[in-house]
C-alpha positions in Angstrom: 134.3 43.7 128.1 131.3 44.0 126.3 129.7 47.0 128.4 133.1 48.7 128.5 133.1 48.9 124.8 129.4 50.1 124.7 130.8 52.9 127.8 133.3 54.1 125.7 131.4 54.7 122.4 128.4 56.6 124.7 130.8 58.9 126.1 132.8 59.6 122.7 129.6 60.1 121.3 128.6 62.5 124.0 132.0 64.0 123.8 130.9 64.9 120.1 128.0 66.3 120.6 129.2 68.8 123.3 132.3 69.3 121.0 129.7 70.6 118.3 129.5 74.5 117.7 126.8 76.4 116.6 127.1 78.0 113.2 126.3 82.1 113.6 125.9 84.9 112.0 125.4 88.3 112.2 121.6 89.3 112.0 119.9 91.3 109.3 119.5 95.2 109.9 117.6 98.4 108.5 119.6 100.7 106.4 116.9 103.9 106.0 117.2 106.4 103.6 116.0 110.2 102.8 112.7 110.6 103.1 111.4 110.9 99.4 108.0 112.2 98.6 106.3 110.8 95.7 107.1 107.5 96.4 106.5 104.0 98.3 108.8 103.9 101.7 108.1 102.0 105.0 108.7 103.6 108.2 110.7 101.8 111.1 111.0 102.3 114.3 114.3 101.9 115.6 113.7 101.0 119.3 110.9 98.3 119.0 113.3 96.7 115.4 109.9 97.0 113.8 107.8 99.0 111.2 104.8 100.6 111.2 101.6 98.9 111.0 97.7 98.7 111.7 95.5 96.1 113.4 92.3 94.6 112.7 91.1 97.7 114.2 93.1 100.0 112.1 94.6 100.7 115.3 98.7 101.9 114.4 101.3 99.5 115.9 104.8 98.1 115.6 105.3 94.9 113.3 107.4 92.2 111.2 105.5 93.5 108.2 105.7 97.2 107.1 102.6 99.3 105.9 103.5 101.0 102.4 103.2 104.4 102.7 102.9 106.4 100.2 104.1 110.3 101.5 103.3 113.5 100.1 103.8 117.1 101.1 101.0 119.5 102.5 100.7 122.9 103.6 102.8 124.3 106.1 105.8 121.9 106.2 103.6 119.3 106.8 102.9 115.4 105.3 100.3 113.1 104.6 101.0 109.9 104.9 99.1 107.9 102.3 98.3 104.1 102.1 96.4 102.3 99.3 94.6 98.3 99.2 93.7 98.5 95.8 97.5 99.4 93.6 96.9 102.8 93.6 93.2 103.5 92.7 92.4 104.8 95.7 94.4 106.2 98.9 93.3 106.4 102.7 95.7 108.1 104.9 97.5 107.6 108.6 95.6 110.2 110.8 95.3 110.8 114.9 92.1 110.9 116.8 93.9 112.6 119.5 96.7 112.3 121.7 96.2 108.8 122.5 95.4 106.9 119.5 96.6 107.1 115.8 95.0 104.7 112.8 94.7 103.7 109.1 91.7 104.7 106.7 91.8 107.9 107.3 89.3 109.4 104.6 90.6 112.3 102.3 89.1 115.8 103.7 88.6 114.5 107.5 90.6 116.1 109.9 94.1 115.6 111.3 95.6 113.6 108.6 98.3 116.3 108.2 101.6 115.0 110.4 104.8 117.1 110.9 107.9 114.9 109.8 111.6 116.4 111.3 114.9 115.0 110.1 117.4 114.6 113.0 120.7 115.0 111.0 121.7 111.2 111.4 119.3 110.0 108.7 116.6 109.2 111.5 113.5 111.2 112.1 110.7 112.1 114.3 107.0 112.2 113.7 104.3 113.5 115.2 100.7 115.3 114.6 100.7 118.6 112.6 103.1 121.6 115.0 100.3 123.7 114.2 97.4 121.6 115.2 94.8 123.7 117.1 94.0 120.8 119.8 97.5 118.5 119.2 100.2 120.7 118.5 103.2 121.8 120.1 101.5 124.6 121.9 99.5 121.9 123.8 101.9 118.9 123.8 105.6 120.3 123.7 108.3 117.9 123.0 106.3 114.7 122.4 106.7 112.5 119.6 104.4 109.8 117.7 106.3 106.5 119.1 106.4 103.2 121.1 106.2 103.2 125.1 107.5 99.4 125.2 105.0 98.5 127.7 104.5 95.5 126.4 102.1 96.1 123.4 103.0 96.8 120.4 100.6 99.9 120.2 102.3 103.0 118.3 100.9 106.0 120.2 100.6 109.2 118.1 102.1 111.5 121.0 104.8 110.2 123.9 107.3 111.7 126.1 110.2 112.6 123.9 112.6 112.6 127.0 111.6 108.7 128.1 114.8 107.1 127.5 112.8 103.7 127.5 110.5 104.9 125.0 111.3 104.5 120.6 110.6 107.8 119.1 113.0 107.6 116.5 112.2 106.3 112.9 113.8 105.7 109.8 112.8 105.9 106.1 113.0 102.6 104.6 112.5 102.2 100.2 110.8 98.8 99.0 114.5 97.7 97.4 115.9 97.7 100.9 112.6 97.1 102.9 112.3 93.4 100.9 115.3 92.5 101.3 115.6 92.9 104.5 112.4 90.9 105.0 113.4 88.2 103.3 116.9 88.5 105.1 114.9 88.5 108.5 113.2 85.3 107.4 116.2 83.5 106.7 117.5 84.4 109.4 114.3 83.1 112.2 114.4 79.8 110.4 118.3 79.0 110.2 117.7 79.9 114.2 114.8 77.6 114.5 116.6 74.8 112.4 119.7 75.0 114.1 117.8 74.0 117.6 116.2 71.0 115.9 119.7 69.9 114.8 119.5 70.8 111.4 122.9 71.3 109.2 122.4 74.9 108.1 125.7 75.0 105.9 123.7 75.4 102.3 121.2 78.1 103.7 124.2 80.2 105.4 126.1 80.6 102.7 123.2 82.2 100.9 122.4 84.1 103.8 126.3 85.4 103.8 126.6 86.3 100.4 125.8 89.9 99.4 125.2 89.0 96.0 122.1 86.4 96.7 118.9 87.7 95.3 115.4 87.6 97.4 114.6 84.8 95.6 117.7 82.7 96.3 117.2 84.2 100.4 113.3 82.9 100.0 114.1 79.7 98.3 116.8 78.7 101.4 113.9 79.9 103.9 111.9 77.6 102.1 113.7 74.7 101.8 114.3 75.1 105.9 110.7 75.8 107.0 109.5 72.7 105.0 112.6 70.6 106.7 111.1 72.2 110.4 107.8 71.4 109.2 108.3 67.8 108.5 110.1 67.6 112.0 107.4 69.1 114.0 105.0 66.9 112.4 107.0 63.7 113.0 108.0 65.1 116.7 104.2 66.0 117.4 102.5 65.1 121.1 99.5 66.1 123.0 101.8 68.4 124.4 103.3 70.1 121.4 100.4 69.2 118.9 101.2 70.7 115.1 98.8 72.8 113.1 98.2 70.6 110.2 96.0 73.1 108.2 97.0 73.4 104.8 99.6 77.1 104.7 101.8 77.8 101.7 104.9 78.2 102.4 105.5 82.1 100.3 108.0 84.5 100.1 108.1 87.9 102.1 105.3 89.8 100.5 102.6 92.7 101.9 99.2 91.3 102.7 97.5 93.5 99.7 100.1 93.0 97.0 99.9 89.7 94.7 103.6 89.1 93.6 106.4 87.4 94.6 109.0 89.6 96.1 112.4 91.1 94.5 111.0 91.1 90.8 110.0 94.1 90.6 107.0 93.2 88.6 104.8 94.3 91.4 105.8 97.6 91.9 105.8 98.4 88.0 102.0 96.9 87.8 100.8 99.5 91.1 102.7 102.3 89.1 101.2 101.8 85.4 97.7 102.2 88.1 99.0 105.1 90.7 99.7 107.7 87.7 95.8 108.0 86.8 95.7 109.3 90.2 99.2 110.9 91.0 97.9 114.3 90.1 94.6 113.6 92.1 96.4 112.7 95.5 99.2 115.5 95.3 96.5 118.2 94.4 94.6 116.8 97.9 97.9 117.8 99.4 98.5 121.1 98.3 94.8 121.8 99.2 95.6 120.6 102.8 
């Protein structure tokens, strides 16, 4: 009678667990906007549901984390695509070594830094080296577009096939208000996903999620609160097999690499402009001399 009862609460229990559903949600996505000279925006590509970035080896590529670029106009329709390490003191620019590769650093007065940026009516655009380039415009390389080839790396190639089907040649424009919250969306997001497979109640952290009116640091707070709950599970859960990485990482907030500020203050972005003004006038005369 004993074992019976012991049967019965197993399978109820079972029954339970199989009864259980999933809480879900709809996943966080990139609203662009106009391109706007003048000002900080991140560019993202639609296809690869990334932004533009550089590697170690200042190599462009697709990634989680935008680059800041800072975009101003330059002779003959065309743009330079600025980026700075250092709040504004000093600017290096995107440019293409040729038809293959594309990187950061680019040093004002070398060549090819000037890009040709076309709207597409739908608030999406292409990009691609200078039209008018002796060696890389369209003369030479008709119809091709700076872009991804998903082919499994996450290598943005300065010129590919604009008729590839498979291949993301379409960008859009993305401001910091909408580019951090979106980040900071995205990360809630990963770790309600990762908590839910560990068996975590997500309730608290998907209501913030849901509501419109939560502020990044409400979104990066919940994030929080979830990684360091995942964190302590790993740890306790840890084997030979799936051994944990117990060097000592702060749990942060969405922020760029070369910015030091939390995110959604604004703070950061009024410090970098009290510095960018003492050379506003000095990067848009580079421009116009372009």
């Amino acid at each position: 009678m004993k074992n019976k009862h012991c049967i019965t609460l197993l399978f109820a229990s079972l029954l339970s667990t199989a009864g259980a559903v999933a809480a879900s949600w709809t996943p966080p996505t990139v609203t662009g906007q106009e391109l706007k000279t003048g000002e900080t925006q991140y560019a993202y590509n639609v296809k690869a549901n990334g932004f533009l970035n550089a590697n170690s080896g200042k190599t462009t590529i697709v990634a989680d984390e935008g680059l800041p670029l800072f975009i101003t106009s330059s002779t003959n329709d065309t743009y330079l695509m600025g980026t700075t390490e250092d709040e504004g003191l000093t600017y290096t620019y995107v440019y293409y070594e040729d038809n293959q590769i594309s990187k950061t650093g680019g040093e004002a007065g070398r060549t090819h830094l000037n890009w040709s940026i076309v709207a597409q009516g739908d608030g999406t655009y292409y990009i691609r080296p200078d039209r008018n380039d002796e060696n890389y415009g369209e003369d030479y390389f008709p119809e091709m577009w700076m872009g991804w080839k998903n082919d499994g790396t996450d290598i943005i190639y300065p010129l590919i096939d604009g008729y590839e089907e498979t291949y993301g040649i379409t960008w859009k424009f993305v401001n910091e208000t909408e580019y951090f919250h979106f980040a900071n969306l995205k990360a809630l997001s990963d770790a309600m996903t990762k908590a839910q497979e560990y068996g975590f109640d997500i309730t608290a952290a998907l209501a913030v999620y849901n509501n419109t009116a939560s502020t990044n640091e409400e979104l990066a707070a919940a994030t929080t609160e979830l990684k360091t709950k995942i964190r302590e599970y790993e740890i306790e859960h840890a084997t030979n097999d799936h051994p944990v990485d117990l060097s000592r990482r702060r749990l942060r907030s969405v922020r760029h690499r070369n910015y030091r500020m939390d995110t959604g203050t604004g703070r950061r972005i009024h410090l970098r402009l009290q510095r960018r003004e003492r050379r506003m006038d000095e990067h848009r005369a580079l421009g116009r001399r372009r």
